[in-house]
ZAMARGU-4260 file (C-alpha; in steps of 0.2 Angstrom, whole numbers, plus 5000, padded with zeros to 4 digits):
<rodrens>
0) 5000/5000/5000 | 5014/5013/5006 | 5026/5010/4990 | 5009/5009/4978 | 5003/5026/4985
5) 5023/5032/4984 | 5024/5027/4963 | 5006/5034/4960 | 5010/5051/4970 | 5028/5052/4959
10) 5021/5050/4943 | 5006/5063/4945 | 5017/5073/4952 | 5029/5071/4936 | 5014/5074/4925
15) 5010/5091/4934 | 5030/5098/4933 | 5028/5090/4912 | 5011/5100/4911 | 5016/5115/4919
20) 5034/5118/4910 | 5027/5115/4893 | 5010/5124/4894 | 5005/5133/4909 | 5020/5143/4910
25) 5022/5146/4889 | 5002/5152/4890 | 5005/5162/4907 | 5021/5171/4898 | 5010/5174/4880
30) 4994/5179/4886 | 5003/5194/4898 | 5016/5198/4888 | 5030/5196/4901 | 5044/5193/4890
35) 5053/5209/4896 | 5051/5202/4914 | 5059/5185/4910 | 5076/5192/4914 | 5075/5199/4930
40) 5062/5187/4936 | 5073/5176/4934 | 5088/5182/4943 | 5075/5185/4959 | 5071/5167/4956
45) 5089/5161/4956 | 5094/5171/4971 | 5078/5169/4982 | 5076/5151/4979 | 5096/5144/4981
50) 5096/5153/5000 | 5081/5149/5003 | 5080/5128/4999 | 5097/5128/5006 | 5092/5134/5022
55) 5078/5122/5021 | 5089/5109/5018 | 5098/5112/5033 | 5083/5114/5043 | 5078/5095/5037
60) 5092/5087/5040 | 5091/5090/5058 | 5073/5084/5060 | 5075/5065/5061 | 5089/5063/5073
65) 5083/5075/5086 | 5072/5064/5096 | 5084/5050/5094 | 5100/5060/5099 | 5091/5065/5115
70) 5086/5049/5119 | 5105/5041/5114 | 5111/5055/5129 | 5099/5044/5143 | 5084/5059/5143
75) 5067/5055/5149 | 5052/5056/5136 | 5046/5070/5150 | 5062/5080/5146 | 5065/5076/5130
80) 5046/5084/5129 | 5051/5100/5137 | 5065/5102/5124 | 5055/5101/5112 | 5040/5114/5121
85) 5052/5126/5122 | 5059/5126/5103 | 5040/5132/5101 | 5040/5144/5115 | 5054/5153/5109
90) 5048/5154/5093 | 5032/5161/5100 | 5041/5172/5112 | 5056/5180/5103 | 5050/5179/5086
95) 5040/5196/5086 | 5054/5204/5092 | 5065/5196/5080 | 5054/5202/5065 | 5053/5221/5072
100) 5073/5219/5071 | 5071/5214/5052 | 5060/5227/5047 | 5074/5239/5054 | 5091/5231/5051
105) 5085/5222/5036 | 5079/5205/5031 | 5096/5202/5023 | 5105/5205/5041 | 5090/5193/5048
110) 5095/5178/5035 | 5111/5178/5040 | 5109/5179/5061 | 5097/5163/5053 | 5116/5156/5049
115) 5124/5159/5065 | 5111/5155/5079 | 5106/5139/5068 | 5126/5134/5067 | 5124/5137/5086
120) 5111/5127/5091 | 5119/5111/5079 | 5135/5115/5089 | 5124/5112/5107 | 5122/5096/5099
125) 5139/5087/5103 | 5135/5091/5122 | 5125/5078/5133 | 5120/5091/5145 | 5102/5096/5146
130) 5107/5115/5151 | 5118/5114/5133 | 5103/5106/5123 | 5089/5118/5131 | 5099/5134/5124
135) 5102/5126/5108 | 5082/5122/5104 | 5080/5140/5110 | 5092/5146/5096 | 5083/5134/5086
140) 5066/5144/5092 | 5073/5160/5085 | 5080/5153/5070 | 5065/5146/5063 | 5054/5162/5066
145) 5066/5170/5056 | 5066/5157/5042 | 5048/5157/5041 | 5048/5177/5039 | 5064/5186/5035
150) 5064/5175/5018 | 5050/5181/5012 | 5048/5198/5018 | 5065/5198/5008 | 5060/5191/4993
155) 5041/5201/4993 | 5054/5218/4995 | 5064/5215/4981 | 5051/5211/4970 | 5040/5225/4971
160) 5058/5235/4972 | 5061/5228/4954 | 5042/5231/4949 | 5039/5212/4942 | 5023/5206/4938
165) 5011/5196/4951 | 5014/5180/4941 | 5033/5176/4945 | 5033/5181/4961 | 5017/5169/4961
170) 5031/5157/4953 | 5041/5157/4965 | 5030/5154/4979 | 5026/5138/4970 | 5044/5132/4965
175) 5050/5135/4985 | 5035/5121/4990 | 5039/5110/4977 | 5056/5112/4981 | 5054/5112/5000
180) 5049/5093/4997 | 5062/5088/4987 | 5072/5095/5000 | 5064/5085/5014 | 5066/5068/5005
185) 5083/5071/5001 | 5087/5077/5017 | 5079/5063/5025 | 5090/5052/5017 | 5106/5059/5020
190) 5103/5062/5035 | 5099/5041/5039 | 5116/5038/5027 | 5126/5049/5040 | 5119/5045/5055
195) 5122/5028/5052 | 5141/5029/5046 | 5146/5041/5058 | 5132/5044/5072 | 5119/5054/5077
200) 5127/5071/5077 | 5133/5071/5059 | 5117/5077/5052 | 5119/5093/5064 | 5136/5095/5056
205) 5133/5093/5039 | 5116/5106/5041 | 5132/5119/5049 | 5140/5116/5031 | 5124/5120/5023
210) 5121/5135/5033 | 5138/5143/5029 | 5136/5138/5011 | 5117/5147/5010 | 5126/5161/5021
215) 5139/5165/5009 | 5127/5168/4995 | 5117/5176/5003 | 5132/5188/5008 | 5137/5190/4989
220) 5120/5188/4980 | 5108/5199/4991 | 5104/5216/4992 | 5098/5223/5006 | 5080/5228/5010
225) 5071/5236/5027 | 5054/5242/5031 | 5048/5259/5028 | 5052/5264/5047 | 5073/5261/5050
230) 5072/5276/5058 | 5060/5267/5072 | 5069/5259/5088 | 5062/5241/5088 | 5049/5245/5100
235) 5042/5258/5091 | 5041/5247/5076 | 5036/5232/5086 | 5020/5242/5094 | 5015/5252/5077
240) 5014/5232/5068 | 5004/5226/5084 | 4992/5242/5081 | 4990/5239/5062 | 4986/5223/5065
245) 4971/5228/5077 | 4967/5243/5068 | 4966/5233/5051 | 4954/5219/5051 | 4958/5211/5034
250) 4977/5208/5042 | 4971/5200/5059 | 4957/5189/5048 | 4973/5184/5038 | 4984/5181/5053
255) 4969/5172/5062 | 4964/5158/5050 | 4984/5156/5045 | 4988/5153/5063 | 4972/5139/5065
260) 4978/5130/5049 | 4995/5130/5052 | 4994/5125/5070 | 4984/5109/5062 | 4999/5104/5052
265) 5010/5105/5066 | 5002/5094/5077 | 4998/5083/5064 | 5015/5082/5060 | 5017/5076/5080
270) 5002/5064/5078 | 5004/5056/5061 | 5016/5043/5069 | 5005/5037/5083 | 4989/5036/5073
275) 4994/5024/5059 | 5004/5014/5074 | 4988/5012/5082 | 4979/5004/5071 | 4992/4995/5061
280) 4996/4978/5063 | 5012/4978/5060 | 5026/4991/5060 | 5023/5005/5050 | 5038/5010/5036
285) 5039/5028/5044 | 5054/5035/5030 | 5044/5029/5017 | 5024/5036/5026 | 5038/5053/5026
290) 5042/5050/5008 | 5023/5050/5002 | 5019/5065/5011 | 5033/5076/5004 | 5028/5071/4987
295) 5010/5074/4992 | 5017/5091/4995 | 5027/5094/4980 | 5010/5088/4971 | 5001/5099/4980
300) 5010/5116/4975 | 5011/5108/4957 | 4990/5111/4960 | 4993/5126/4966 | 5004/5132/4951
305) 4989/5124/4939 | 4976/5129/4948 | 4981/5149/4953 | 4975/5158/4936 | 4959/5150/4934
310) 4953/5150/4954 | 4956/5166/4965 | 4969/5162/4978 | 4955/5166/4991 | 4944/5154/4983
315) 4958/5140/4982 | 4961/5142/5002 | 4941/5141/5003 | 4941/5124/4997 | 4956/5118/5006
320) 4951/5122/5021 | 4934/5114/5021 | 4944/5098/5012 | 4954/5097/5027 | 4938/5099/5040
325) 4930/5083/5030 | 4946/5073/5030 | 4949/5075/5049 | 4933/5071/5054 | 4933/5055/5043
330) 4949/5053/5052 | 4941/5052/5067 | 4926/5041/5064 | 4936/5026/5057 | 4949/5015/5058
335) 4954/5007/5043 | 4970/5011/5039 | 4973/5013/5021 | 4958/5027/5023 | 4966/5036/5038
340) 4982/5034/5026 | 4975/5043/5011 | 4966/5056/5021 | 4985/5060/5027 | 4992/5060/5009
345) 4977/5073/5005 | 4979/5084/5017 | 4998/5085/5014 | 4992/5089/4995 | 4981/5101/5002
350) 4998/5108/5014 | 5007/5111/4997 | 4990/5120/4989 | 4990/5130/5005 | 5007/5137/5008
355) 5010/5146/4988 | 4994/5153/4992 | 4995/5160/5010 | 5011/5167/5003 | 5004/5178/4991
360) 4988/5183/5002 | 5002/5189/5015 | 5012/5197/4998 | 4996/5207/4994 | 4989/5209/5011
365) 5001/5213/5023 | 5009/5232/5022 | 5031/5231/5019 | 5035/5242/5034 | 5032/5228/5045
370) 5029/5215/5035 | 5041/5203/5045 | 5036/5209/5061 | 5018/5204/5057 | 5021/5187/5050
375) 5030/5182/5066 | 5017/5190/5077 | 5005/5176/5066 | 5014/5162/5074 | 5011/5168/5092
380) 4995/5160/5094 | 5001/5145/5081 | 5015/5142/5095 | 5004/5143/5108 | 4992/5131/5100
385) 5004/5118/5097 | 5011/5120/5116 | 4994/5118/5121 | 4992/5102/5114 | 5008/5095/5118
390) 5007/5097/5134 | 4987/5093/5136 | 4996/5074/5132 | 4976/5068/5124 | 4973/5053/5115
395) 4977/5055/5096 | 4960/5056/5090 | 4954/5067/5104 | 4968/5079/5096 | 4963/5076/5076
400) 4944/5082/5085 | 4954/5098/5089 | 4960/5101/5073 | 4944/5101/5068 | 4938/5113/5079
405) 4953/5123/5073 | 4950/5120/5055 | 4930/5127/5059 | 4937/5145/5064 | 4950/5145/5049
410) 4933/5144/5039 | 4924/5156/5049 | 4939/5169/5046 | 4943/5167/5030 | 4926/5170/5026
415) 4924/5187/5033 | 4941/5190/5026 | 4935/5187/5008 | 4916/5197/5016 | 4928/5214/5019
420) 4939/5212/5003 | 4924/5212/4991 | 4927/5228/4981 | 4944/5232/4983 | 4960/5231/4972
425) 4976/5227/4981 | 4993/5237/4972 | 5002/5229/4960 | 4998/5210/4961 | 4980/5211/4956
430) 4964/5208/4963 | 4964/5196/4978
</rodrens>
């Protein structure tokens, strides 16, 4: 079942990249004349997407071994736990700050402090002490609110710096997910092919080499970009982003539904593991479960690339959203599991539909002055969900009824989000 679902995933998956290089992206390029675009669209292409899949990478090569290192130094489940709380709650609580910083000193500074603390926390890594391994998962807390905002604040900066049209930067949205998968599958194996030959710390090492490789190019390839306020302390700019986002509706709509969905996918990506091991007979092949999902999600943003010009963005997260409510409550109600299996690979499709398109409602949504300050103040609650639930410790399906709940208010709010944008025009990448 797992390798047939692997092969059938792979091949539509080749079909959708065959599809979109030879006619979606020839008809997108005829029908709006963007030949004089190509050039520069794709330098910002090149540049965005090497530092970006390499940080990725490095971020996915640390993933499989970091439960298995804790428990190889002696650390209870309990404390391996709160390790792994307070990556979250790092996140949650420095990342605001962190985003205020990039709006002032620049996203290109931010990417680069990404380098250094993530190096950091993969040092922490050699040393059995708990003290040593708690401040390296707090690094790691900052580090991924920084990959998850300073990145593409950068990237939306420079592109409506070089006034491209909406489509490539809609381009490379898409091309980061489908890339971001890759990236996990390969990662994932050379990850298990170092670990084995030389331990469970290699993988640590070789995501430092990555990091001073993505580091580098970014260095030489970047320029820099800030927020419209540099002249702000921090404070100042953290405090005027919180009051946008209260004062504008249509951004703390954006923020709500973003932070329910997301949250979803990050406890499913806790709970995936112990659901199909409870109902399964026998052992379940969990690198190659992994290896579906990732080309579920490369499918997925494949759809995405497809789907984008004929159905508006709001529209596509419309139907994802209520997809993802069905396919958790039919979770919950059986336990058979090649259907709880398939519901799993859909909604990792529906992940790679998801993550293009909240990109570029946050591109056309959320103003550049504090545009990295915002998107991190999104994954406050997102953090704090996931916390939560950790810690609440419930029965797996119990937690899949949760991400239902949470699924019903991503639907709620993005409906009143779409109820206040009817009318309006958003600058330069079209209509929402």
């Amino acid at each position: 079942m797992f390798w047939l679902s692997f092969w059938s995933l792979s091949l539509l998956c080749a079909i959708a990249r065959f599809y979109i290089r030879f006619y979606k992206i020839s008809q997108v390029s005829k029908d709006e004349n963007t030949e004089k675009f190509d050039l520069q669209a794709k330098k910002l292409q090149g540049e965005y997407l090497v530092a970006y899949l390499l940080a990725a990478a490095a971020d996915w090569l640390q993933g499989p071994y970091v439960y298995a290192l804790y428990e190889q130094y002696g650390f209870s489940k309990a404390q391996i736990g709160f390790l792994f709380v307070a990556g979250f709650g790092s996140s949650g609580l420095f990342g605001t700050f962190v985003g205020s910083s990039a709006d002032r000193f620049g996203r290109k500074r931010l990417c680069l402090v990404y380098g250094l603390l993530y190096s950091i926390s993969c040092v922490t890594k050699h040393f059995p002490f708990f003290a040593v391994l708690l401040i390296g998962r707090l690094l790691g807390g900052i580090s991924t609110s920084i990959l998850f905002s300073s990145f593409e604040s950068w990237l939306v900066s420079e592109h409506n710096k070089r006034q491209l049209p909406g489509w490539s930067l809609n381009e490379i949205f898409a091309k980061a997910q489908f890339g971001n998968g890759l990236m996990a599958i390969l990662a994932g194996q050379v990850a298990n092919i170092l670990a084995s030959t030389f331990g469970k710390v290699a993988p640590f090492d070789a995501s430092i080499a990555l990091l001073l490789v993505m580091s580098l190019f970014i260095y030489v390839k970047w320029d820099e970009n800030y927020g419209d306020n540099r002249k702000d302390s921090s404070s100042v700019a953290f405090h005027c982003a919180l009051r946008s986002l209260f004062e504008e509706y249509r951004i703390l709509l954006l923020g709500i539904f973003q932070s329910c969905f997301e949250s979803v996918m990050y406890i499913f990506v806790f709970m995936w593991t112990p659901a199909l091991q409870l109902i399964a007979s026998r052992d379940v092949p969990h690198g190659l479960v992994f290896s579906c999902f990732m080309v579920a999600l490369m499918l997925g943003s494949c759809l995405f690339t497809i789907l984008e010009g004929k159905i508006q963005v709001v529209g596509l997260l419309r139907i994802c959203f209520i997809i993802t409510a069905i396919l958790f409550l039919v979770t919950t109600s059986v336990s058979i599991l090649w259907m709880i299996f398939q519901c799993f690979v859909l909604f990792e499709i529906i992940c790679g539909i998801f993550f293009p398109s909240i990109a570029v409602l946050r591109a056309r949504t959320i103003p550049n002055e504090y545009r990295s300050t915002l998107m991190n103040l999104f994954r406050v609650p997102l953090n704090f969900i996931v916390v939560v639930v950790l810690l609440a410790d419930w029965p797996v399906f119990t937690t899949f009824k949760v991400c239902v709940f949470l699924i019903g208010v991503a639907i709620v709010a993005q409906h009143m989000y779409t109820w206040r944008n009817e009318g309006l025009h958003v600058q330069d990448t079209g209509d929402v």
